[in-house]
N, C-alpha and C positions, 0 to 999 in steps of 0.2 A: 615503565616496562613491565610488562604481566611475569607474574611468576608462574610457579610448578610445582601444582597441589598433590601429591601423591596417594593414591589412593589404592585399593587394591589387598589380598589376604598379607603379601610380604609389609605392609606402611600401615597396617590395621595396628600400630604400635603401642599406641598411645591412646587410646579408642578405653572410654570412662568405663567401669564395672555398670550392670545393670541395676536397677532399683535391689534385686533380689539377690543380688552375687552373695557368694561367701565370703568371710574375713580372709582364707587364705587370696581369694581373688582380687580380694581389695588391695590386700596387700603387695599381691604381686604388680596390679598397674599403680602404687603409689612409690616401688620401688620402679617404674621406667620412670614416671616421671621425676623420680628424684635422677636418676643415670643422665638424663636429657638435660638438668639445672632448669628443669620447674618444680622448684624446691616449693611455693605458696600451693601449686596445687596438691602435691604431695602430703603436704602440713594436713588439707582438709581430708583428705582422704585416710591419714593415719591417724589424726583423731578418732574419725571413723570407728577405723580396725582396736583401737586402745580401750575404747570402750567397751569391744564387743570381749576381745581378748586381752585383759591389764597385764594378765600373768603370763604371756608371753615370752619369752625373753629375745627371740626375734624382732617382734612389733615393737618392742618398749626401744633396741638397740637403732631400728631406723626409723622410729618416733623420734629421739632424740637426735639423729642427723639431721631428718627432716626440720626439725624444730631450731637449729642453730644454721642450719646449712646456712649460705650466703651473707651470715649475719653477724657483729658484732655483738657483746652482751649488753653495752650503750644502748641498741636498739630496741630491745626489749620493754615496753611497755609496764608498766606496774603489776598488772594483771595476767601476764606473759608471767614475769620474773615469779610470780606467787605460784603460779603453778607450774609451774617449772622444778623450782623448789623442793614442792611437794611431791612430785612426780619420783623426781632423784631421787628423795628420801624413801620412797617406796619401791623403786626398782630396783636401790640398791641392797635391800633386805630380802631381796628371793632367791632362791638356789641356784646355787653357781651353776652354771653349764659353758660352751663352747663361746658364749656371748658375753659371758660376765669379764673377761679382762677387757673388753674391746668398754663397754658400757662402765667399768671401771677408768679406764681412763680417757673417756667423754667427760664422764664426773668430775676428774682434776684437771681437766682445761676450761671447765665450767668456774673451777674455782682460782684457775689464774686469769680468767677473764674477769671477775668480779675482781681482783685486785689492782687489775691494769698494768702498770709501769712497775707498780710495788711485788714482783714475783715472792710468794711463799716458798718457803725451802720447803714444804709437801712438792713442790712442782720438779726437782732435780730431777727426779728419775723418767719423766715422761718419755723422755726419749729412747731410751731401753724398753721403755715399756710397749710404746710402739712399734720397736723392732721385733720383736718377742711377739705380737701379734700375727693370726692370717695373713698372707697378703691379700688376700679382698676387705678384711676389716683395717687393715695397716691402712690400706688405697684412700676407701672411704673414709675412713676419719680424716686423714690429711686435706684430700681434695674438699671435704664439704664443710669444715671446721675449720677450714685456712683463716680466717676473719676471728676467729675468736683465741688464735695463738698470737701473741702479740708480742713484742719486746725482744730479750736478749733469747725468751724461748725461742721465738722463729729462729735467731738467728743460726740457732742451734740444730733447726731441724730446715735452714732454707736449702744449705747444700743438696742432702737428698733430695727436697723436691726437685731440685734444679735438673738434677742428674737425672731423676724419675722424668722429668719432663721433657729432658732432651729424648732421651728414649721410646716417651711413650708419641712423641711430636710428628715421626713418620712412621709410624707402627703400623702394620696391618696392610701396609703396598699403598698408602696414602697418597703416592701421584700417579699412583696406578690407576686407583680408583674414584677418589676424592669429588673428580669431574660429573662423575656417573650421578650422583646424587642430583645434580642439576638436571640432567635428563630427564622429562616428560615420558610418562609410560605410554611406549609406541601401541596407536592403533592398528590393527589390522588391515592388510594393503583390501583397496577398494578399485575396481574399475565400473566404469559404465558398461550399464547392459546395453546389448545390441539389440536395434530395432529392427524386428522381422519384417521382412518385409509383409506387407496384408494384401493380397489378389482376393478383391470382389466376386462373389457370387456370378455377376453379369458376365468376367471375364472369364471365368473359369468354365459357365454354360456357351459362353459362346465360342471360344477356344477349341472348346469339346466337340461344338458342333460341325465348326470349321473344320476340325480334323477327320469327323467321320463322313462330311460331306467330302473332301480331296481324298480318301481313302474308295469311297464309295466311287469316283470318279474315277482317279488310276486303275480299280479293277475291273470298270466295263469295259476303259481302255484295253487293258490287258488281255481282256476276252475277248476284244475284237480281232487283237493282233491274232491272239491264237488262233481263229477261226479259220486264218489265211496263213498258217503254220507259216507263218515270217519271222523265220528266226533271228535274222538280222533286229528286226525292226523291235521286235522283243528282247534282243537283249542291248538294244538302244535305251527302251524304257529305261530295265534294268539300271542302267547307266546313269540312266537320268536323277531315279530316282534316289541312289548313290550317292550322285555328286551336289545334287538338293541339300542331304542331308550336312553332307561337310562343308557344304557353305554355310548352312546354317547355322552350324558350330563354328565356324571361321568369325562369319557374323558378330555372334554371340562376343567372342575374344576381341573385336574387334571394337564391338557397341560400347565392350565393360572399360577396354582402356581408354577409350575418347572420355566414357565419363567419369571415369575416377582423373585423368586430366584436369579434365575443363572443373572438378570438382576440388581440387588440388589448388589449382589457379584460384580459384574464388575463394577457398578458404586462406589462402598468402595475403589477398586483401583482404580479408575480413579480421585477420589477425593483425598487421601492420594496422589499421585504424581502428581496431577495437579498446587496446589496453587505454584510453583515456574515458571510456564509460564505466573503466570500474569503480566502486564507491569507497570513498575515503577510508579507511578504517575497518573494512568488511571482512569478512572472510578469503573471500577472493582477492582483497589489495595485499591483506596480510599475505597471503600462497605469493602472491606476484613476487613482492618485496623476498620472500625465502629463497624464490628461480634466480632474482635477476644475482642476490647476492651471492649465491652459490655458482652462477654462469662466471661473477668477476672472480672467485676465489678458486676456479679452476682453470681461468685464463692463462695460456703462455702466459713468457716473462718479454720475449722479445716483441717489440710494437707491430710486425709486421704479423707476426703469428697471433698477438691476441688477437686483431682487427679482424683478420679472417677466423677466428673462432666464434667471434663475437656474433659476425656476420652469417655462419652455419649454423651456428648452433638456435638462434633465437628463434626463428620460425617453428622446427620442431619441437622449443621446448613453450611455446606458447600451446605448440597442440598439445601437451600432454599435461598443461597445468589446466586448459580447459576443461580436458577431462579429468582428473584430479577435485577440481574447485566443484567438477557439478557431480562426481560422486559422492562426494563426502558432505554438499551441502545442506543436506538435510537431516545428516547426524549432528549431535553435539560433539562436536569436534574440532579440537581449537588446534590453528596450525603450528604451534609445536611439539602436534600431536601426533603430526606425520612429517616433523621437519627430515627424518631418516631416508620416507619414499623420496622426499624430494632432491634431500641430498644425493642418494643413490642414482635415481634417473638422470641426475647433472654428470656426476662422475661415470654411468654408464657410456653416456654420449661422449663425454672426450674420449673414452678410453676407444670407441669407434672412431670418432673422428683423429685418432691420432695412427688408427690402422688403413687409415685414406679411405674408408666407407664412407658415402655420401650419408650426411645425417638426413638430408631431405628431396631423396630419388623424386621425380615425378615420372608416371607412369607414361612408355615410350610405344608409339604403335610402332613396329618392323616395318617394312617395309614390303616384305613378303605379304603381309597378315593381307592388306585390302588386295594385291593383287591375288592368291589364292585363291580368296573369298570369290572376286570378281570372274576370275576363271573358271572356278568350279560350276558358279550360276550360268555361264554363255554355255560353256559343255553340257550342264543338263537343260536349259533352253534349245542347246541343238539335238541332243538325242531327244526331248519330249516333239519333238518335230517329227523326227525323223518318224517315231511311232505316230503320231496323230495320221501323217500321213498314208500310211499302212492303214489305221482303224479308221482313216474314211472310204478305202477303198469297200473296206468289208460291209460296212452300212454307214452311207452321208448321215442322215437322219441321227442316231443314235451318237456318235460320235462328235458331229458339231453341239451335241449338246450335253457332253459333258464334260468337252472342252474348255469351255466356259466356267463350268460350274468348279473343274478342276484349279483350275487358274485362280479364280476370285478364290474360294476357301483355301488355296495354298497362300495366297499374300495375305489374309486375314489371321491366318494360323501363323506365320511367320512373324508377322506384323506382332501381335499378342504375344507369342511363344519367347519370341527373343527381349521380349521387353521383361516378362516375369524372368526369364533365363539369367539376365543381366543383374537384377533383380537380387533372387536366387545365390548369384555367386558373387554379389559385395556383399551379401551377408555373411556368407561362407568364410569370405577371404578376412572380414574384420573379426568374426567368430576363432578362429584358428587363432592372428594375430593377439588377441584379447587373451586366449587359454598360455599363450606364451609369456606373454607380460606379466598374465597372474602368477604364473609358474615362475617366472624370474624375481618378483616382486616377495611371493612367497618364503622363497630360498633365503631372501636377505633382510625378512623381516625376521623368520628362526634366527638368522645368524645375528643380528642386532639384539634378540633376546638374550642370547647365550652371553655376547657382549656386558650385559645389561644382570646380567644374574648376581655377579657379587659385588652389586652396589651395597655402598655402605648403609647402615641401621642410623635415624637420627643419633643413640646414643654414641654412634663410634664419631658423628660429627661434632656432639658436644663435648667427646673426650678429647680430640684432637684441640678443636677451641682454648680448651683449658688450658694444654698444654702451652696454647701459642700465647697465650697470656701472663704465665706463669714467665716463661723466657722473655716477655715483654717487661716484666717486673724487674727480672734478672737484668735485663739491659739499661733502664732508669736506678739501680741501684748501682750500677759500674760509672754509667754517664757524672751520676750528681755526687759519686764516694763515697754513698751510705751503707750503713747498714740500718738495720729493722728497730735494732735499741733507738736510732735515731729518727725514727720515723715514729710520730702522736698517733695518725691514719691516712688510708689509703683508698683511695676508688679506683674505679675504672670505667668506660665505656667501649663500648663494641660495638659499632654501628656499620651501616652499609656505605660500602665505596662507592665512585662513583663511577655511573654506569653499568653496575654490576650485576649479573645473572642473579638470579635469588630462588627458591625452592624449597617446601616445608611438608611435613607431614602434615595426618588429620590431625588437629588438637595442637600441633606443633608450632615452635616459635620460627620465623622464617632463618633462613641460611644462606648465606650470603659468599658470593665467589668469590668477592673482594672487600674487605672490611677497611673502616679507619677507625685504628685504636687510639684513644686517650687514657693516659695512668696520672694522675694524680699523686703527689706525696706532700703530705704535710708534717712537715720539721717545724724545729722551735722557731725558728728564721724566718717561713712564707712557705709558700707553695710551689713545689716542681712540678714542672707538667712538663710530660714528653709526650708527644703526636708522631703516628707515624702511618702507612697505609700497608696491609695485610695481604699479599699473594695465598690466599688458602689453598688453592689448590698445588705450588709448590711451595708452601709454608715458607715464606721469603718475606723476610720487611723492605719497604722502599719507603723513601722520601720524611726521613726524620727532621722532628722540629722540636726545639727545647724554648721553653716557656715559663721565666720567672717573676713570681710578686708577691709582693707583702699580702699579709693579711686584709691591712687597710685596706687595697686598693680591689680587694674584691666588693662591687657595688652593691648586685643583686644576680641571683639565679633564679631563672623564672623558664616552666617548660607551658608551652605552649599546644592546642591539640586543635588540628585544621577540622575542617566539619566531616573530613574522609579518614577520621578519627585517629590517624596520624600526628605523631608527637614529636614536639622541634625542644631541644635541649639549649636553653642561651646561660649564657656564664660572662656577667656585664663587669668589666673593670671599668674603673673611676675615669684614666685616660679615653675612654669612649671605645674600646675596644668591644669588639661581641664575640664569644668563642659560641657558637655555634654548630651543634650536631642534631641534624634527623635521626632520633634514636628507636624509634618505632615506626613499621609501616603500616597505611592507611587500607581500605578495603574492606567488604561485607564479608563475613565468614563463611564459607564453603558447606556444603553439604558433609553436616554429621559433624560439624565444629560446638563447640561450648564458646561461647562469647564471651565467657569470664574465664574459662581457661588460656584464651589466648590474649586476653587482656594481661593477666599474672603474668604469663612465659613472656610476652613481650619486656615487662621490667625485670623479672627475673634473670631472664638471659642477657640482657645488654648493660646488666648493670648498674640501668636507671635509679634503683629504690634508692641502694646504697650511697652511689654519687649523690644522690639528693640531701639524702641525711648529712653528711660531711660534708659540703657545699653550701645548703642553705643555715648550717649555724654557724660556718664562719663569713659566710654575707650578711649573718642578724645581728651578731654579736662579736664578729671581730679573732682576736687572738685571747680575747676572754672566755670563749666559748669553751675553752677547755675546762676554764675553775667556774663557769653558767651551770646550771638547774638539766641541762639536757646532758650535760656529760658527768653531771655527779646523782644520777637515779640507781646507779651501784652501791654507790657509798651510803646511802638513803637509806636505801634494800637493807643492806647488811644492818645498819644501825637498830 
């Protein structure tokens, strides 16, 4: 299923500083990306800014977030922990300001992370200490340093987040809006231009000449009649000429509705046998697939009424996906681009077809119209008589000859005249139609924006995330009756559900309508694993499963990465079990993406790195891994 790239000045969020930005610039996109939990790219980017600015005390206090965020102090590399270290010892020597308690007590969770289980009585008071801080610095430490409080600390400080969580879980009108995120930024409504109609050079001289020759005619007639002040017979002309014209108007009315008929007709078959020439997969199958889905989703309920909806409604809605598909087909335009036009022209149509408007009139000639026509032309037939015969008394010669001439350029001027005429006013009539539909079209694509305005920023979807995580935690600690003293460590994954909508910014990790979560805990005993699946847009868990085993019996953890560079999470037990997550999606990177940025945010955000780390040393080395070489590079450090 394609997702939905956002793009645009409001999704420009995350979009890297320029070669030449300034440190406060840098700064400012390494603090979204830390808000988003692309805490790796934020790392490079405030190195960046540290070097430019050390004495900071801004840069240095979300240096240091950056630097621990999502991470354990286990995790840290020898060469991490050195300068780390060093870092500390230097930023904590510069003048207090507004930063310094918040970076003061980074520093003493740094140092109950280096102890692990073994908490230092320096660490009692962190919890006051926290509370005593901003709430933006209070937030931040908690959310991005969660991983490096460990033990009877957390325990100490899990309530508030809990509380914190439940609160910040639907914050902001999250079922209000949460959906809107998934939304494709609508394009602008399109219709097809109308084709004028084009009258030839030939037609338009010879029309011309037709007319001044039958003009030229009527008034020698005319002059003959006069000559013999036959006023009868002249205002027979008169008559004639009259009732000429209103036929030819009749005519005209007459020509346009036979052929928008018969034009009518042929386009019902051409539509019932067309929809199997469209191409697999095309732009036009995908539009089709949008109508027909949107036709069933606006169906009555009862069988008799959908059947006749079904039955109304498809003809006209195949005409306006025709025209839909071949206006927008030469834009880059992907049909979830205009799923709104098309949703709206479905739910226009019921809302007619449910006021008894025929969705698909075919035009009716009256009954009047041909005989009118038919009358009008005998009546001036009989009065151009009645004159002829007058203007032959006055002179044979003259008169018989340009009766003729009258005649022939009257049906050649008719003949032409009503054809462009006809012509003339299907353009008209589709032109009007067309300014209508834009104008309706218009109205509701303003109103879908307005809809569409206070979609949320990816950071409110990754604080939301967190939240649902955080309470996911909260609910495998009631499930399994621990607490945090009891727990060595924890992972987690975040992955996509199944079937699910999905949608990201530039730069951005994808986002998902429906996730399945995996938590992880590892106790002295083996490993809890609680599964469950994620309603994000009404933050609801469904379908929980609890999952226990020893140590032993974890085999191998091995991730996998398809050639569409997509990455499959396996978690092999001994019984031949495979736990199994797609935790990354596959796909070339968008216009204005960093390939290595969204390589990062993809582990970053789903939690991959860290599951790995605690995963693959208790698949290498068992329930030893905790007194192994990878979990004692603390106690190293320190020594």
């Amino acid at each position: 299923m394609a997702g939905t790239i956002h793009g645009g000045v409001h999704n420009n969020y995350l979009t890297l500083p320029s070669p030449g930005a300034s440190a406060e610039q840098k700064l400012e996109t390494a603090r979204r990306f830390l808000d988003c939990g692309q805490a790796t790219t934020a790392r490079r980017l405030l190195n960046e800014v540290i070097a430019e600015e050390p004495d900071a005390d801004d840069v240095c206090f979300y240096w240091l977030l950056a630097f621990f965020s999502g991470r354990t102090y286990e995790e840290l590399s020898v060469e991490d922990r050195e300068q780390v270290s060093i870092e500390l010892k230097r930023i904590m020597e510069l003048p207090r300001t507004r930063w310094s308690a918040g970076i003061g007590v980074i520093n003493r969770l740094v140092l109950a992370g280096r102890m692990g289980s073994a908490r230092p009585t320096g660490t009692t008071g962190i919890e006051a200490d926290l509370g005593r801080l901003p709430p933006d610095l209070d937030g931040a430490i908690r959310r991005h340093l969660e991983r490096l409080i460990q033990g009877s600390l957390k325990d100490e400080l899990w309530e508030q987040d809990v509380e914190q969580a439940r609160t910040g879980q639907m914050a902001g009108d999250r079922r209000l809006r949460a959906w809107k995120f998934f939304e494709p930024d609508p394009k602008p409504p399109r219709i097809c231009r109308i084709v004028e109609p084009e009258v030839s050079t030939v037609a338009q001289m010879v029309l011309g000449a037709a007319v001044l020759a039958a003009v030229g005619a009527l008034g020698t007639l005319s002059s003959l009649v006069m000559q013999r002040s036959d006023e009868s017979a002249l205002l027979a002309l008169a008559c004639a000429t009259a009732t000429a014209g209103i036929a030819a108007m009749l005519g005209v009315e007459w020509r346009y509705r036979d052929s928008r008929s018969r034009a009518v007709e042929q386009e019902r078959r051409t539509i019932r046998s067309g929809r199997d020439a469209l191409r697999p997969g095309g732009f036009a199958d995908r539009v089709d697939r949008l109508y027909l889905r949107y036709l069933k989703l606006c169906a009555p309920t009862g069988d008799r009424e959908r059947a006749a909806w079904l039955t109304d409604a498809y003809v006209p809605l195949c005409r306006v996906r025709d025209d839909l598909a071949e206006a927008y087909r030469e834009q880059k335009v992907g049909a979830d681009e205009i799923k709104w036009l098309i949703r709206f022209q479905v739910k226009d149509l019921r809302r007619r077809w449910d006021e008894g408007e025929s969705l698909d009139p075919s035009p009716t000639i009256p009954v009047y119209l041909p005989l009118c026509a038919i009358a009008g032309a005998v009546v001036s037939l009989v009065g151009l008589v009645w004159a002829v015969q007058s203007a032959i008394r006055a002179n044979v010669s003259i008169a018989l000859g340009a009766v003729p001439a009258m005649v022939f350029a009257g049906v050649v001027a008719a003949t032409i005249g009503i054809r462009i005429a006809v012509d003339l006013k299907v353009a008209h009539a589709a032109r009007i139609e067309r300014l209508r539909r834009l104008d309706l079209y218009t109205t509701e694509y303003q109103r879908w924006l307005r809809r569409l305005a206070d979609r949320p920023t990816d950071m409110e979807m990754a604080q939301w995330l967190d939240c649902d995580r955080r309470l996911l935690l909260e609910r495998a600690l009631q499930t399994y009756r621990l607490k945090w003293s009891d727990i060595q460590a924890y992972a987690s994954l975040e992955a996509r559900g199944g079937n699910s909508r999905k949608a990201r910014v530039k730069n951005g990790p994808w986002r998902y309508m429906r996730y399945r979560m995996l938590v992880f805990l590892l106790t002295p005993d083996g490993v809890r694993q609680l599964t469950t699946s994620l309603d994000f847009e009404k933050a609801t868990f469904h379908r929980w499963a609890r999952t226990n085993y020893r140590y032993d019996a974890v085999a191998a953890v091995h991730v996998s990465v398809r050639e569409d560079e997509a990455s499959e999470f396996h978690l092999f037990l001994v019984n031949g079990t495979d736990i199994q997550v797609e935790v990354t999606e596959g796909g070339r990177p968008g216009d204005g993406d960093d390939p290595q940025v969204l390589a990062d945010a993809a582990e970053d955000v789903t939690g991959l790195r860290h599951t790995l780390f605690v995963l693959e040393g208790i698949a290498a080395e068992g329930r030893s891994w905790w007194a192994g070489p990878a979990y004692r590079r603390a106690t190293d450090v320190r020594a």
